[in-house]
Backbone as a ProteinNet text record, in pm:
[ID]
protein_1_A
[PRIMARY]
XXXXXXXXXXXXXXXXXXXXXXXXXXXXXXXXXXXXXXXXXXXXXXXXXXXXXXXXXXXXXXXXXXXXXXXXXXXXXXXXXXXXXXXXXXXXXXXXXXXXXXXXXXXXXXXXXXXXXXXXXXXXXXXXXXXXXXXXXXXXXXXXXXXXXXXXXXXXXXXXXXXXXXXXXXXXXXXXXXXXXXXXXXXXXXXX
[TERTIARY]
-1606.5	-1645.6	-1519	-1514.8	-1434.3	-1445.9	-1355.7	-1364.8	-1342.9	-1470.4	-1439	-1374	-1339.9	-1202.4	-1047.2	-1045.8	-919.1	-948	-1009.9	-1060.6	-946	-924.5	-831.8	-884.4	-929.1	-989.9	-870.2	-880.3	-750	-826	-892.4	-937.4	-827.1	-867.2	-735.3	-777.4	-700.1	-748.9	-763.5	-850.4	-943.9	-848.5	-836.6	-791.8	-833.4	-787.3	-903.9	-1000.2	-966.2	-1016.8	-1148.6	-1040.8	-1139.3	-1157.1	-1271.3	-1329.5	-1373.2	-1388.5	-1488.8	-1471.8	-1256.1	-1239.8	-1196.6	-1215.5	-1106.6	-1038.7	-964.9	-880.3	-972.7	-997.2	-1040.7	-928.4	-819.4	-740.6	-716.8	-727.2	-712.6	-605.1	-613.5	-432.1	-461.9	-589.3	-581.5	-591.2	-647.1	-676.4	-711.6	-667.2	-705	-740.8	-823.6	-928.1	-942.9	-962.2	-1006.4	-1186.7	-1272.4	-1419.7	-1438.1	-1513.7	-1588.3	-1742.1	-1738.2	-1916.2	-1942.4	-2040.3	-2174.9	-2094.6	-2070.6	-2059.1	-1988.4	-1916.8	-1822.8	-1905.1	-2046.6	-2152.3	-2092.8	-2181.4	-2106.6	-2065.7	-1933.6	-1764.1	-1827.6	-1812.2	-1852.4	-1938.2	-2020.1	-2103.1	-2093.5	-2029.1	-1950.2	-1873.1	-1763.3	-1629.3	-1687.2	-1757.5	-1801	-1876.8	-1974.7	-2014.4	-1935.7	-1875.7	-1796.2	-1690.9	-1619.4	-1539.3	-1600.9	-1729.8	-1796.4	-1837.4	-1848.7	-1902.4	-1715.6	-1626.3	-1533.6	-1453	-1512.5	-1462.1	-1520.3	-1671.7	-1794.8	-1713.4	-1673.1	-1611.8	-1498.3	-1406.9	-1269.8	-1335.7	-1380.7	-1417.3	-1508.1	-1582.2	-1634	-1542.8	-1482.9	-1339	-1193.1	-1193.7	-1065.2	-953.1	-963.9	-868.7	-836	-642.6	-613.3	-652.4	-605.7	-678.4	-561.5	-564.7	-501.6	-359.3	-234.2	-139.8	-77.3	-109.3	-57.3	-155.3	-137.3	-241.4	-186.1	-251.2	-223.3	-175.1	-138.1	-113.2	-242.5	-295.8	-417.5	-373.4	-411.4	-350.4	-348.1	-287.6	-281.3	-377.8	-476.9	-571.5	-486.1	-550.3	-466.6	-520.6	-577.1	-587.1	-487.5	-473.6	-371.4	-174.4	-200.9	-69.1	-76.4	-15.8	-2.4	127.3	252.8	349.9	418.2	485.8	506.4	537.6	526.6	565.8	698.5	781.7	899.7	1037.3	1019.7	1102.1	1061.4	947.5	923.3	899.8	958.1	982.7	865	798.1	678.4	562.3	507.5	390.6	315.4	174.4	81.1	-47.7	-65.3	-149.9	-268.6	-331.9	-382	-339.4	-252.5	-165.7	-30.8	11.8	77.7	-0.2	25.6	-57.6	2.9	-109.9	-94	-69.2	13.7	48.6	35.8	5.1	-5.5	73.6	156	280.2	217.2	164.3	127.5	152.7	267.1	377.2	330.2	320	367.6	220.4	151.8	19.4	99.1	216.5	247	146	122.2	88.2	257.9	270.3	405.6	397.2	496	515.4	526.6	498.7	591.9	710.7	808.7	970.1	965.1	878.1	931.9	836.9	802.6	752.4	692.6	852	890	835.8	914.4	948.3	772.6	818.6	671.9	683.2	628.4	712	602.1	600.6	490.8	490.7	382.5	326.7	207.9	210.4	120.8	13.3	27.2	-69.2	-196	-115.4	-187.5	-226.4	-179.8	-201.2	-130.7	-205	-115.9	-1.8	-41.7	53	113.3	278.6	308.9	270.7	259.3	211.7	342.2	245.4	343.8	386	523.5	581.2	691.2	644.1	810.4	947.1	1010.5	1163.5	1208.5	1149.7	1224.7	1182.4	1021.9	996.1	1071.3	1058.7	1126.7	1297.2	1333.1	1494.9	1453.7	1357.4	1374	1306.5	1195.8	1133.2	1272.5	1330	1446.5	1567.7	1560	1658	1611.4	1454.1	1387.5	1415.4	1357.2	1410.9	1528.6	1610.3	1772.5	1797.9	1760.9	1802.6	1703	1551.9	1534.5	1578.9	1610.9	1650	1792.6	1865.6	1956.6	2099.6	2082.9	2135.3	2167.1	2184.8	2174.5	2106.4	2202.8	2172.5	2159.4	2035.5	1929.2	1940.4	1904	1910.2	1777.7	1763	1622.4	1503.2	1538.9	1395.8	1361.3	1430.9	1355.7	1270.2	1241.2	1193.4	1013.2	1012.6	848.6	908	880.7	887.9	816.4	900	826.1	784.7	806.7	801.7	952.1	940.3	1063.3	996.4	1106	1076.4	1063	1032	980.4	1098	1072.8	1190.4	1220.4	1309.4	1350.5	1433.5	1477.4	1614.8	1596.9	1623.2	1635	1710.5	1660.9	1743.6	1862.6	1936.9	2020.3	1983.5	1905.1	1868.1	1825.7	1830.1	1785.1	1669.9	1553.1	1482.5	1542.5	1614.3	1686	1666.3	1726	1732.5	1647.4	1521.3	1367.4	1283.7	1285	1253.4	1175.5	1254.3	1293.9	1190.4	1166	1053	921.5	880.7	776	701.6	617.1	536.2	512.1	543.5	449.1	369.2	294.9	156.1	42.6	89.1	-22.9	-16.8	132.5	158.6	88.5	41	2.8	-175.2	-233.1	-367.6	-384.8	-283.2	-295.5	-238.2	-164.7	-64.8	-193.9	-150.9	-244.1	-263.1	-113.5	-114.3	-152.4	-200	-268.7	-183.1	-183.1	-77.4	-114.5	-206.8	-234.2	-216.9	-180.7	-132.1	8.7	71	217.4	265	226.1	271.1	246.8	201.8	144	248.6
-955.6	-1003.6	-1025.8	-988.3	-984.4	-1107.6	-1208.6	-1282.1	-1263.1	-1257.6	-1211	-1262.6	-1377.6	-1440.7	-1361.1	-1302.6	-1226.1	-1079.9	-1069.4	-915.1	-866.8	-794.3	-734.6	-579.9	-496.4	-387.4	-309.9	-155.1	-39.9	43.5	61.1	246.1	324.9	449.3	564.3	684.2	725.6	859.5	952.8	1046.4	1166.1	1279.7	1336.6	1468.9	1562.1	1678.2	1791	1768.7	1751.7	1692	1559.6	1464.2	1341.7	1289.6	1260.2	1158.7	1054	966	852.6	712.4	731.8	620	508.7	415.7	283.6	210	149	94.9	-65	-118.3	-258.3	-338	-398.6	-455.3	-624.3	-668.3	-817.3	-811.7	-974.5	-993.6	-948.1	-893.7	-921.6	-683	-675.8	-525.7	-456.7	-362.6	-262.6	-157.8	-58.8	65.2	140.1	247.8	358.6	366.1	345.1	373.1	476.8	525	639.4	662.3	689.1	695.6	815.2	846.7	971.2	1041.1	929.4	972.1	856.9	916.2	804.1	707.4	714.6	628.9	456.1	533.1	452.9	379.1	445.5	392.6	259.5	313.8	178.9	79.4	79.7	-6.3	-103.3	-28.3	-125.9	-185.9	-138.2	-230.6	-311	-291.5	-395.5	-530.2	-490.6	-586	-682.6	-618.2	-683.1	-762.5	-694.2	-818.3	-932.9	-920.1	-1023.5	-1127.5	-1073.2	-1158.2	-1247.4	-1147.7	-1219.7	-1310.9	-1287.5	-1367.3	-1494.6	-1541.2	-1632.8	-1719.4	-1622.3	-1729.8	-1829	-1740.2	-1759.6	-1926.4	-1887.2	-1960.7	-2159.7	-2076.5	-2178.8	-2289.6	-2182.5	-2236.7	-2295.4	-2241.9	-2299.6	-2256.6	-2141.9	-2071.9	-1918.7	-1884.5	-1775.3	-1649.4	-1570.9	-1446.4	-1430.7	-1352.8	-1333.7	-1177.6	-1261.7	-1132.4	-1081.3	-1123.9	-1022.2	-968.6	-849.3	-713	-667.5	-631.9	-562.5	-399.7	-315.6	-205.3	-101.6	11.9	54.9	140.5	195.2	277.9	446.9	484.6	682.2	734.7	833.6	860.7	995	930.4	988.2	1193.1	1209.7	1354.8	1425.3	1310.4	1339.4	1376.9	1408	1460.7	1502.3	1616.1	1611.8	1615.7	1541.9	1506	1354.2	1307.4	1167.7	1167.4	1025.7	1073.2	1024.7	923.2	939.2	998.2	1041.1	1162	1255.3	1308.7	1471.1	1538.5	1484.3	1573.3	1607.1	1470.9	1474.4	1556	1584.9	1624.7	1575.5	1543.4	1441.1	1565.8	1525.3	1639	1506	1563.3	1532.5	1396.1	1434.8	1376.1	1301.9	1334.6	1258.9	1163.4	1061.1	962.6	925.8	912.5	880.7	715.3	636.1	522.9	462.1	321.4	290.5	194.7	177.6	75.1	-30.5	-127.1	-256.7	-294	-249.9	-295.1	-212	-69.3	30.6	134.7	132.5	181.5	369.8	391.6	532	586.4	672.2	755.5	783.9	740.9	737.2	743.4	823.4	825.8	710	725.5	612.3	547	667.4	600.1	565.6	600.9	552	401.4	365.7	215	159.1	141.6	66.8	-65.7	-167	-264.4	-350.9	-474.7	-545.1	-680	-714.6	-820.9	-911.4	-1010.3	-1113.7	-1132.4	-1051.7	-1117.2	-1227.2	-1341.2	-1363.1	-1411.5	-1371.5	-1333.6	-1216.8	-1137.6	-1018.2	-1066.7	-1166.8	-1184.2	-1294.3	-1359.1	-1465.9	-1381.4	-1250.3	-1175.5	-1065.3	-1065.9	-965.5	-820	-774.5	-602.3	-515.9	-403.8	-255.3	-222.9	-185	-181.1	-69.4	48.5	143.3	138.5	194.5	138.9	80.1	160.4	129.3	40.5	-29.3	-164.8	-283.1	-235.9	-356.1	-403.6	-299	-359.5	-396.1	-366	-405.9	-532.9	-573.9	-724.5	-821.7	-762	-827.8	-873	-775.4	-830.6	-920.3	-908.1	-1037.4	-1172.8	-1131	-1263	-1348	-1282.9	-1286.4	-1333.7	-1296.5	-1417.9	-1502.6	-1514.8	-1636.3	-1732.9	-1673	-1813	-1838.5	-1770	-1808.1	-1721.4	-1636.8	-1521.9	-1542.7	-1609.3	-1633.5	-1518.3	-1420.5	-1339.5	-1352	-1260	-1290.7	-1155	-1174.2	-1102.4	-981.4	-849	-821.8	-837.5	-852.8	-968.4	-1029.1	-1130.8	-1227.1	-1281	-1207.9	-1133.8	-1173.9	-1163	-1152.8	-1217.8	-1339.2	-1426.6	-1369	-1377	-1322.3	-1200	-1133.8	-925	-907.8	-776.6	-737.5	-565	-517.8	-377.6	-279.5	-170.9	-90.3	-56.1	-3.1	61.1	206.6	304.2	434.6	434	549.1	534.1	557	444.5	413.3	541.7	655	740.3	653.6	721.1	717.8	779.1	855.4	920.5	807.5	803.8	723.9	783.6	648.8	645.5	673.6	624.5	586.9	723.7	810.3	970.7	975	998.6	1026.5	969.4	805.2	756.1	788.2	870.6	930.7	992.2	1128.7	1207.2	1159.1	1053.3	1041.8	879.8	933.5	891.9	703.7	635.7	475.7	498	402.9	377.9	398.8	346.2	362	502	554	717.9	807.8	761.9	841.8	858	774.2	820.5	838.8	853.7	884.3	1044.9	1054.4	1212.4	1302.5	1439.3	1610.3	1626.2	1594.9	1683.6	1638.2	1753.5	1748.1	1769.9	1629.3	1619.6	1654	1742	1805	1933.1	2028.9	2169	2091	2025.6	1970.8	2030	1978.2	2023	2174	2245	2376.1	2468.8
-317.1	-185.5	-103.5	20.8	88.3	179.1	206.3	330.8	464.3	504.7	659.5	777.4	775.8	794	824.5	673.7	616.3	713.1	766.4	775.2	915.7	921.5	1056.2	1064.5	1156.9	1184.8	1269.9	1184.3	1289.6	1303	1424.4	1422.2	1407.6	1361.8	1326	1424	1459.6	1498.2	1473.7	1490.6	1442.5	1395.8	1305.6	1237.3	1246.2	1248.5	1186.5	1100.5	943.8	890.1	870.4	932.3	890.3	1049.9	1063.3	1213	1201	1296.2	1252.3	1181.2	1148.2	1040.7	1130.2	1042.2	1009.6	946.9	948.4	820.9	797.9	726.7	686.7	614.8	676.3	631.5	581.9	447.2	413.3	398.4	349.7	243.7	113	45.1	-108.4	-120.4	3.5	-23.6	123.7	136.3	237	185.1	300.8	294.1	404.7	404.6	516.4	472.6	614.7	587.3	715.2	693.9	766.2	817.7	971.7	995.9	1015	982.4	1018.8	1166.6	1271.2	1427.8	1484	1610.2	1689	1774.9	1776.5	1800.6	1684.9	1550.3	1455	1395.7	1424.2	1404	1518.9	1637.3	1709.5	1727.7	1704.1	1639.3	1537.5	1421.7	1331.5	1346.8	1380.3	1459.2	1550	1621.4	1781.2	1668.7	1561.3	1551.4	1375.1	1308.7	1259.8	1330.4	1461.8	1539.6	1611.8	1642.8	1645.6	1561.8	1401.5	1344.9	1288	1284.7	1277.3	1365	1533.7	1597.9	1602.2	1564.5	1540.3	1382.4	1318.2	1181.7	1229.6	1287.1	1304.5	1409.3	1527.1	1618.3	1546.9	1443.6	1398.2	1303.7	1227.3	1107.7	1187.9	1305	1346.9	1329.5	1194.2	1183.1	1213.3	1271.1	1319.5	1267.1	1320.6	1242.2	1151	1052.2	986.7	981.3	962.7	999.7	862.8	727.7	635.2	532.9	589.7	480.6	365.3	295.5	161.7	197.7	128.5	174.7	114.7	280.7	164.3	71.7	2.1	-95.5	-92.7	-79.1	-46.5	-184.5	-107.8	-218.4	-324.1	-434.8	-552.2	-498.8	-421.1	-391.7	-285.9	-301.5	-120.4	-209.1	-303.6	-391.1	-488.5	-551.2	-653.9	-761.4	-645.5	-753.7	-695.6	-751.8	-703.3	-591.1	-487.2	-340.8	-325.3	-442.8	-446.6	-509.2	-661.1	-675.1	-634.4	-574.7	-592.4	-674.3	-793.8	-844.4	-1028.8	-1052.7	-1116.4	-1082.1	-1164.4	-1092.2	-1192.7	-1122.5	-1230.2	-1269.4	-1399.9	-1464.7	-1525.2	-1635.3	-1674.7	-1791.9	-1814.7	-1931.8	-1876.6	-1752.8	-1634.7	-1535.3	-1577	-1461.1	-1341.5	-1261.4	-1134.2	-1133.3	-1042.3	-1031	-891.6	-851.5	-700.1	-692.7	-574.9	-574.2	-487.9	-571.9	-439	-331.1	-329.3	-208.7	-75.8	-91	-62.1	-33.2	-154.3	-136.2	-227.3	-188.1	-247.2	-376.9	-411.6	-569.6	-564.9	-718.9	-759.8	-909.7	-1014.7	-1129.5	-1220.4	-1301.7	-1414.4	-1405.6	-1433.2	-1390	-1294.8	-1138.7	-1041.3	-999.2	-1096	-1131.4	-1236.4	-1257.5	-1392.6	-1404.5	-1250.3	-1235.1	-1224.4	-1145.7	-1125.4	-1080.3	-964.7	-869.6	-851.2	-844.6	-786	-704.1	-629.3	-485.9	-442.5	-457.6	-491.2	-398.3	-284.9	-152.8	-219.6	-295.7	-383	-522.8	-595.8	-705.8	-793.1	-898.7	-956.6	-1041	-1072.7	-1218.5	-1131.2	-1198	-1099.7	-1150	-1013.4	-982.9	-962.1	-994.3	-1026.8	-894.3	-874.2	-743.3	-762.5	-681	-692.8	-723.5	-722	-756	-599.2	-494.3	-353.8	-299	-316.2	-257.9	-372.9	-521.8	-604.8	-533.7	-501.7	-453.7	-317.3	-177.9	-91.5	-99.8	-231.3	-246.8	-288.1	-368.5	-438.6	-335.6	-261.9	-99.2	-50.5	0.9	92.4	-32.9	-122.8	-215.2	-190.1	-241.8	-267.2	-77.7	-5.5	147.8	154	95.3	151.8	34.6	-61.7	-149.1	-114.1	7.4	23.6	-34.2	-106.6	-79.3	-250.4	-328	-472.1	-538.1	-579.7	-673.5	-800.3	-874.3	-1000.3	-1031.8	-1131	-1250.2	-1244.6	-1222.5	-1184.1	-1241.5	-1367.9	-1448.2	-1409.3	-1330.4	-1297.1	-1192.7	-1126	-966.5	-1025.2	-1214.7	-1219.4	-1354.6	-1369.5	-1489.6	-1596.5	-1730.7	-1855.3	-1811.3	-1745.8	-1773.9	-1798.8	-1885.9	-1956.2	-1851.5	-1795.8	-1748.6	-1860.4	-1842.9	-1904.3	-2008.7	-2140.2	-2222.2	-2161.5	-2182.9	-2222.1	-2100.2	-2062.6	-1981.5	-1853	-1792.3	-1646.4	-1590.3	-1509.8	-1457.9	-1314.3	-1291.3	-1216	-1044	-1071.4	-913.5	-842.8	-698	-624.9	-507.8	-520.2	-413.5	-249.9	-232.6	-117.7	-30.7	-74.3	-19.7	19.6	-76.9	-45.8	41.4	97.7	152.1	269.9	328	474.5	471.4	365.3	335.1	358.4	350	339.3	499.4	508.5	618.3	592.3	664.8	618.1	586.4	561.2	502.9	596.6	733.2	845.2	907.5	913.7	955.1	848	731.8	631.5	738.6	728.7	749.2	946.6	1019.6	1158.9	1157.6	1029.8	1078.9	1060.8	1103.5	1096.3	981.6	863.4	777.3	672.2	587.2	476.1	362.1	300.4	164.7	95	66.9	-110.8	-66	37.9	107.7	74.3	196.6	140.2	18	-105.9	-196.7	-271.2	-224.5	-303.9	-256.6
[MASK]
++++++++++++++++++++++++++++++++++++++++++++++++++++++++++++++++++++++++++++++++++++++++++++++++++++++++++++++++++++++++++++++++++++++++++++++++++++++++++++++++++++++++++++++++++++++++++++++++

């Protein structure tokens, strides 16, 4: 169950592809939904912001400004979206970075950070949001550098060998999270 409270609404705009969406954004989870017709789409939105402006109004409280990230559908790739260089099979799994929403490999999330807007236990997080969580950390505690264990109490990161390549490069490559479901292009062509 979702609290409608938490709820924040994005129409997206229309693709070749896909028409009709929106994003449904909380703090605990976000989603892309879809109508029949742009009739709809509007209809729903008009009357979910009503019923969320009637809560908010009655509760006293603001709307809400931090979302979860939605998550890129595991079809929308078929090799990690930050090395590149995986490709997920059957026997290769697909991975989702909390942070981030990416499909991402194994190695490229090792780590696992507590957010706990998202959760009491920490979650699986890329290599490139774990160092940019570990930055926001590391200044608001005042700039006191830690050890990267300790970012998620009692997790030990993954065994076998930490490669050396970096996220960083790749970064660039790839679309935000919200540019992911507004762009033309079609990420499972992308890769072929």
């Amino acid at each position: 169950i979702i609290p409608l409270e938490d709820v924040t609404l994005e129409t997206l705009p229309d693709t070749l592809q896909m028409k009709n969406r929106w994003m449904i954004k909380t703090s605990k989870k976000s989603f892309v939904v879809s109508a029949a017709s742009l009739t709809e789409r509007k209809e729903w939105i008009s009357h979910l912001e009503e019923c969320i402006r009637h809560l908010l109004r009655k509760t006293g409280r603001q709307p809400s400004t931090e979302h979860a990230a939605p998550w890129i559908p595991d079809k929308a790739t078929d090799i990690c979206m930050r090395c590149t260089q995986t490709k997920f099979s059957t026997l290769t799994r697909r991975h989702h970075c909390r942070k981030c929403g990416f499909v991402v490999c194994a190695d490229c999330s090792r780590q696992r950070f507590l957010m706990p807007r998202l959760s009491p236990k920490p979650l699986r997080v890329c290599n490139l949001c774990y160092r940019q969580l570990l930055a926001e950390k590391k200044e608001a505690d005042g700039g006191q550098p830690e050890p990267l264990c300790s970012a998620a109490p009692g997790y030990e990161p993954s065994s076998g060998d930490d490669s050396d390549k970096s996220d960083d490069d790749k970064a660039e490559q790839w679309p935000a999270d919200t540019e992911f479901y507004t762009s033309e292009v079609s990420w499972s062509s992308f890769h072929s």
